[in-house]
Every structure is written in structure tokens, then in C-alpha cells.
C-alpha positions in Angstrom: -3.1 -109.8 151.7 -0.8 -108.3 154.0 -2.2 -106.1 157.1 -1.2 -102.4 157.2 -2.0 -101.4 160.0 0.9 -100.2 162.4 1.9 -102.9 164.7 2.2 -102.2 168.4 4.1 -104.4 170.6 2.4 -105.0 174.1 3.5 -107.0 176.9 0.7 -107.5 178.4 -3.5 -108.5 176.8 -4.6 -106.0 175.0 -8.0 -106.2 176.4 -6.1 -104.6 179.5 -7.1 -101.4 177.6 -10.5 -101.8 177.5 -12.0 -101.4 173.5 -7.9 -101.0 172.3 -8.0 -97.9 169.6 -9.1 -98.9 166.4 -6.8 -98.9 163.2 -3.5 -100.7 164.9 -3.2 -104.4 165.2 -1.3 -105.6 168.8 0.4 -108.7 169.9 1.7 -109.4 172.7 5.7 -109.8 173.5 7.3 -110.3 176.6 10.9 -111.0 175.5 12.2 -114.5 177.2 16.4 -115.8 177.7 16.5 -117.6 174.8 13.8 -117.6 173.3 13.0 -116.4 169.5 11.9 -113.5 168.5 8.7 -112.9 166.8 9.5 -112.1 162.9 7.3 -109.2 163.2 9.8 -107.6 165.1 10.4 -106.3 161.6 7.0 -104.7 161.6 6.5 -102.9 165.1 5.9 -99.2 165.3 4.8 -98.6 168.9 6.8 -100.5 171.6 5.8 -100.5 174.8 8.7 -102.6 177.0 7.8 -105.0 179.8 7.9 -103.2 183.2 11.3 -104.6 184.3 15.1 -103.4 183.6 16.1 -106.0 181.3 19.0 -105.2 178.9 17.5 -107.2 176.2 14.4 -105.8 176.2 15.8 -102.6 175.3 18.4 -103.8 172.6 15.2 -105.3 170.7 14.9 -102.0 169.4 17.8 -102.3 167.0 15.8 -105.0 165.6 12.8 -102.4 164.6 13.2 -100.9 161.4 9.8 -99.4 161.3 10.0 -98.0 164.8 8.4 -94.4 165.5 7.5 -94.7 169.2 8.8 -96.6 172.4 6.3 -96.2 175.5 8.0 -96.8 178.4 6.1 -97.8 181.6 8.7 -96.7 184.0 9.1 -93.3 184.8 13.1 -93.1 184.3 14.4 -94.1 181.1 18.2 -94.2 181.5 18.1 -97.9 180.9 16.0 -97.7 177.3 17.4 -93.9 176.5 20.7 -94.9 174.5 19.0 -97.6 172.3 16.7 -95.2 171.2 17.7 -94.0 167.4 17.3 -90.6 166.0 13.4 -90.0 165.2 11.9 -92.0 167.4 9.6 -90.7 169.5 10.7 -92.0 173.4 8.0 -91.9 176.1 8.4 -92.1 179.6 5.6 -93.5 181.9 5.1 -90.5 184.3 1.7 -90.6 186.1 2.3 -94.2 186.2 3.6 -95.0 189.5 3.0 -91.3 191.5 0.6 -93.1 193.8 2.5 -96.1 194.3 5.7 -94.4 195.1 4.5 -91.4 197.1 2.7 -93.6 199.4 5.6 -96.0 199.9 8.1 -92.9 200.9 5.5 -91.9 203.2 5.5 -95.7 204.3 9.5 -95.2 204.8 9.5 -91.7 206.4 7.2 -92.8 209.4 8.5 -96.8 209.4 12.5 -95.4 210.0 11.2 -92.8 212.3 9.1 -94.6 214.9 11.3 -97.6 214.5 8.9 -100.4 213.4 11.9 -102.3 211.7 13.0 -103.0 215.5 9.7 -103.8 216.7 9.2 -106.4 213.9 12.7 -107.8 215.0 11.5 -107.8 219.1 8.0 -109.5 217.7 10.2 -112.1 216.1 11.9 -112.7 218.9 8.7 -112.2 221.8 10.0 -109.3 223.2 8.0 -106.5 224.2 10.5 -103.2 223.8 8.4 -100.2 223.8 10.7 -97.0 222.9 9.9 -93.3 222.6 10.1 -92.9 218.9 11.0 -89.2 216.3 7.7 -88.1 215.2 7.0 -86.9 211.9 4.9 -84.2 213.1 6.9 -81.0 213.7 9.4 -82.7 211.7 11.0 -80.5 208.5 11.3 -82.6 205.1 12.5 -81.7 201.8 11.2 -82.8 199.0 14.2 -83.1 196.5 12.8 -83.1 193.5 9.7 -81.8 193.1 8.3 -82.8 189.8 4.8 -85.5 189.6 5.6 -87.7 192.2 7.4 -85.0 194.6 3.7 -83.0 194.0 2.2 -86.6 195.4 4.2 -87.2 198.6 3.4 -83.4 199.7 -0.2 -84.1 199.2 -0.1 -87.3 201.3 2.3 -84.9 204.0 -0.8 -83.1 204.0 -2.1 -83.1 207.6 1.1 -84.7 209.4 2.4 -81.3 210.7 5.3 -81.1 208.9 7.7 -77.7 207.4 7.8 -79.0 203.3 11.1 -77.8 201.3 10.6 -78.4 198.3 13.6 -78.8 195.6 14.3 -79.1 191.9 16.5 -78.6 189.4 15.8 -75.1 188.8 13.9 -72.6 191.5 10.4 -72.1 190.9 8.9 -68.6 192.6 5.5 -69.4 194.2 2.2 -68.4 192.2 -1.1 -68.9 190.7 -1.5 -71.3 193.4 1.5 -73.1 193.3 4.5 -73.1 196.0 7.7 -71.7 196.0 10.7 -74.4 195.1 14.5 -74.1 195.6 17.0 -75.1 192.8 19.9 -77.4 193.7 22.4 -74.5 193.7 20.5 -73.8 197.2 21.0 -77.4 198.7 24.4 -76.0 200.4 22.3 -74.0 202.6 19.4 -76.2 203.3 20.7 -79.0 204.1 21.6 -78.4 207.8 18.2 -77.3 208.3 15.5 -80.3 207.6 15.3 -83.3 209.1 14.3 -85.6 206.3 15.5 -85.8 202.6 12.9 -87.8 200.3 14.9 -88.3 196.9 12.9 -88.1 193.9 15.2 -87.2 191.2 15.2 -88.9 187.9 19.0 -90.2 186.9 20.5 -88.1 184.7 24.2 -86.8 184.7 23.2 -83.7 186.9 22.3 -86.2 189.8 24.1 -89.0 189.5 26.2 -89.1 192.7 24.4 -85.9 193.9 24.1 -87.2 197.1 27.7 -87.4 197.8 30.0 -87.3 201.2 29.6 -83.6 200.9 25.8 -83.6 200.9 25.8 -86.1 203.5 28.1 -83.9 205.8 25.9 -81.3 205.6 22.4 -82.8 206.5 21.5 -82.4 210.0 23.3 -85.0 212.8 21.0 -87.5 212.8 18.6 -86.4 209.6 16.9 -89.6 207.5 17.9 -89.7 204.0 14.9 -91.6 201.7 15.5 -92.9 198.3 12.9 -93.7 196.1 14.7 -92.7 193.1 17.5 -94.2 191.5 20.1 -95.9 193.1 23.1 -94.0 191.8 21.7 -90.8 193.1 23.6 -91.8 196.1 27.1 -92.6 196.9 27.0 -95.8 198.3 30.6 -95.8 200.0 30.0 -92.4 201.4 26.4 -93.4 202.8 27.9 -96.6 204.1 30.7 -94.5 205.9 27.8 -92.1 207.1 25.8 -95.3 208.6 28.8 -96.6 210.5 29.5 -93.1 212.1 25.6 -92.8 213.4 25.3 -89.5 211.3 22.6 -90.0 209.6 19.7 -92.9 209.2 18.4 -93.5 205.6 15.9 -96.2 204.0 16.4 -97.2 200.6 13.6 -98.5 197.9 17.1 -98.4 195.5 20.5 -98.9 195.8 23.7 -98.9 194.1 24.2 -102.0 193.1 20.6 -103.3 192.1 19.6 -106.0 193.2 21.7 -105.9 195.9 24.0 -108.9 196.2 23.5 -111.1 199.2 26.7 -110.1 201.0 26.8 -106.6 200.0 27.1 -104.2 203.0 24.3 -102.2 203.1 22.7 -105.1 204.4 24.4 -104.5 207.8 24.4 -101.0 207.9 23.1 -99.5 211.6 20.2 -97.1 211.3 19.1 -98.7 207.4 16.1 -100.2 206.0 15.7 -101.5 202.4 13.5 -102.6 200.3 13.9 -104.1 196.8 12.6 -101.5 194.6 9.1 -101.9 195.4 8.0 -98.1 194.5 5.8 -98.6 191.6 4.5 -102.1 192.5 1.3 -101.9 194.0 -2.3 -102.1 192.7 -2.5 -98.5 191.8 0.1 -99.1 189.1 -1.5 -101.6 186.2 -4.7 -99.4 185.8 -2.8 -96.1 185.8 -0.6 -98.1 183.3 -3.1 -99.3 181.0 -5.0 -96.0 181.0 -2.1 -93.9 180.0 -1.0 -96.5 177.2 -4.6 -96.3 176.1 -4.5 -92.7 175.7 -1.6 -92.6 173.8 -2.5 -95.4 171.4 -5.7 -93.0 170.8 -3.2 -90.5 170.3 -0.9 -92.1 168.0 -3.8 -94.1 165.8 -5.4 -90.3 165.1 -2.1 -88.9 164.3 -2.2 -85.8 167.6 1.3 -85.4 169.1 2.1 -88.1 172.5 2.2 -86.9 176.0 5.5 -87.7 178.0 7.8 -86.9 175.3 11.3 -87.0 176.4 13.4 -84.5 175.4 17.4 -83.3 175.7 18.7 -84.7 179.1 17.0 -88.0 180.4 
């Protein structure tokens, strides 16, 4: 007799989630090169993708007839978006990874301004170089994009004496306890007067390239430029060209290309630190992870309408 129960596809045990809701049936799938893929594939109705950016994980999807919802883990979806049919329900993993990513831009922001890179370098080589470092107190930093994670790098900000500008898509005025925030048509004009850009948009046609040779022109001489958001937020060519010309430092957790090949140049830029897209990986992310995909088993299994819904522009 034949089980009826939707089928979720999970890639990792679902004992992760504690007592998994009752009335689905799991198995886990972590797509391999090569390898086969489960006949059920026929059968799933709630995918939840491995946390990775694998083009084959997402083209599985065409293979999934009975699909209603995809659960993403990742908090941008470009790379799942387009293989998503009409009337399935796509989910994107915010909450996930604010932690994890807010405390690495913090990590970025004070590592690029007191220069540990080059102490690391001098310890390598035995040399004691003590410089007078930028502080990041009485330093001003915008906060460009100011959604979940945005929210979490101000509150770890909190207490390092710093001017916030905060940034979204569209202006926000301040109330019920929540601060004012500047739309993107006001970047022109406040560029030139912050010292440090975190990037934390999501990729979506609006932002792609956003931070172009204009933008860069116009932050401050000297000004650090974070991104923790998607590598083709920035304009690699034009923040290359910026590098070389000592106007502005930047540290990337994402670039444009990703990885980034061995002899690309970013990897000699002056005034650069990268890391390999390293945001969400940390210990905060797999319980955050598992209790979000919990909740919207729950959710789903009782038939109430999913959090995280994505919607129009991703």
C-alpha cells in the first residue's frame, strides 16, 4: 500500500529537527555529480536544497511534478528563483544567517580598519610593526540595506560610537520605535559623507551593479566599502580601478566572479581583504536553520500559510 503522505526532501537527518512534524514522510537527498536520482523525485512536495549554489540542485526541480514548496536555506534566491514554476510556493531562508553575517561584517569593518591583515603578514614574517590604526569609534557607517541582517549589524554597532545611515530600497520615516531610513534615490548625497559602506542588499535587477564607478567616486577619499552581499552588487573593474588609485579600501565576503579564480586580480589589489563567502557559515547557522525549517514543516503539515514567502522581484 502506497504512503500518502507528502514527501519532503531534506538534505540533512531529519532528527536535526527535533520530533519532525507529524503527517509528512522525509528522506534525505543531497544531490551528487553523477550520481542517480532517487525515483521519488516524482513524489516530493517540500524541497528544501542543500546550502550550497549548485546549478544542479536547483534544475532537480523540473524533475518534481508534485512540487508545492521549495525552502531555501540561503537568504538570496537568485540562483533557485528561475527554476521555480508557476504555483510553487518559494521560500527564502531569512533569519537563517543574520547572526552569522552581521558579526562577520563587524569582523571586516574593524579587521580593514586597524589593519590586522598586515600584522598577520609582519607575524609571519617576525616583524614587530606597530602602526596607529582608523578607529571605528567616531567613525560614520551606512548601512545599505537595512532589512533582517542590516537590523543585526546595527545592533552589534551598538556601543562602538559610531553615526549609523541606514539605507534601503525605499525611505522609511522613523516611528513606533523604529529609525528613520534613506531610499537609494538619496545615495547621491550620502555618499561623500560616511566613512564606511556595509553592503547588504539582496541581488535583484535594482542592485546588480549598484555599486558602480559612479558610486565609488562619490564615497569619501579613503572610505571602506564592505560586501557581504552578493558579488555582483559591485563592479568589479571599477572597484579594481578604485583599489589601484588608493581611493578607497574595501573587504569582500563576495566577489564577482565566485570562487574567485586563483589568478584573478582582486587577489593583488592594495588596500583589500577577502574572504570566501564565509557569511552564513558559522555555528549560529545549522540551529537557526533547523528551527526555521521546523516551523514551516509545522506550517505546511497543518495547512497555515509559510513565512518567507517570496514574492515579485527576487
Amino acid at each position: 500500500m502506497s504512503d500518502s503522505r507528502p514527501l519532503v526532501w531534506l538534505p540533512f537527518d531529519p532528527a536535526e529537527l527535533g520530533e519532525p512534524p507529524a503527517g509528512l514522510r522525509y528522506e534525505v537527498v543531497v544531490p551528487g555529480d553523477g550520481e542517480p536520482v532517487p525515483s521519488s523525485v516524482s513524489e516530493v512536495e517540500f524541497f528544501v536544497p542543500p546550502y550550497r549554489f549548485r546549478a544542479g540542485d536547483s534544475e532537480l526541480i523540473a524533475e518534481m511534478p508534485r512540487l508545492r514548496v521549495v525552502q531555501t536555506m540561503t537568504a538570496g534566491v537568485e540562483h533557485v528563483a528561475s527554476h521555480v514554476p508557476d504555483g510553487v510556493t518559494l521560500c527564502n531562508g531569512r533569519g537563517i544567517h543574520d547572526a552569522s553575517t552581521a558579526e562577520l561584517a563587524v569582523g571586516l569593518v574593524l579587521a580593514s580598519l586597524r589593519g590586522i591583515p598586515g600584522f598577520v603578514r609582519a607575524q609571519d614574517r617576525g616583524a614587530w610593526e606597530p602602526v596607529t590604526a582608523t578607529s571605528l569609534a567616531d567613525r560614520s557607517v551606512m548601512i545599505l540595506g537595512y532589512g533582517a541582517v542590516g537590523a543585526a549589524i546595527e545592533r552589534r554597532l551598538d556601543g562602538f560610537e559610531v553615526d549609523l545611515v541606514r539605507v534601503a530600497r525605499t525611505a522609511r520615516p522613523a516611528g513606533d520605535g523604529t529609525p528613520a531610513v534613506h531610499g537609494f534615490d538619496e545615495l547621491e548625497d550620502l555618499l561623500p559623507a560616511v566613512d564606511v559602506v556595509v553592503v547588504i542588499v539582496p541581488l535583484t535587477e535594482q542592485t546588480r551593479g549598484l555599486v558602480d564607478r559612479d558610486f565609488l567616486a562619490r564615497m569619501r577619499q579613503g572610505a571602506l566599502l564592505v560586501n557581504v552581499a552578493r558579488g555582483p552588487v559591485v563592479d568589479t573593474d571599477a572597484l579594481l580601478d578604485a583599489l589601484r588609485e588608493g581611493r578607497v579600501h574595501a573587504a569582500l565576503d563576495v566577489t564577482d566572479p565566485e570562487p574567485l579564480p586563483e589568478d584573478h586580480p582582486l587577489w593583488r589589489a592594495p588596500n583589500l581583504m577577502v574572504s570566501p563567502h564565509v557569511g552564513g557559515a558559522s555555528t549560529a547557522m545549522e540551529p537557526r536553520a533547523y528551527r526555521l525549517v521546523r516551523e514551516q514543516l509545522e506550517r505546511f503539515a497543518a495547512g497555515q500559510p509559510l513565512e518567507n514567502v517570496m514574492a515579485g522581484e527576487y
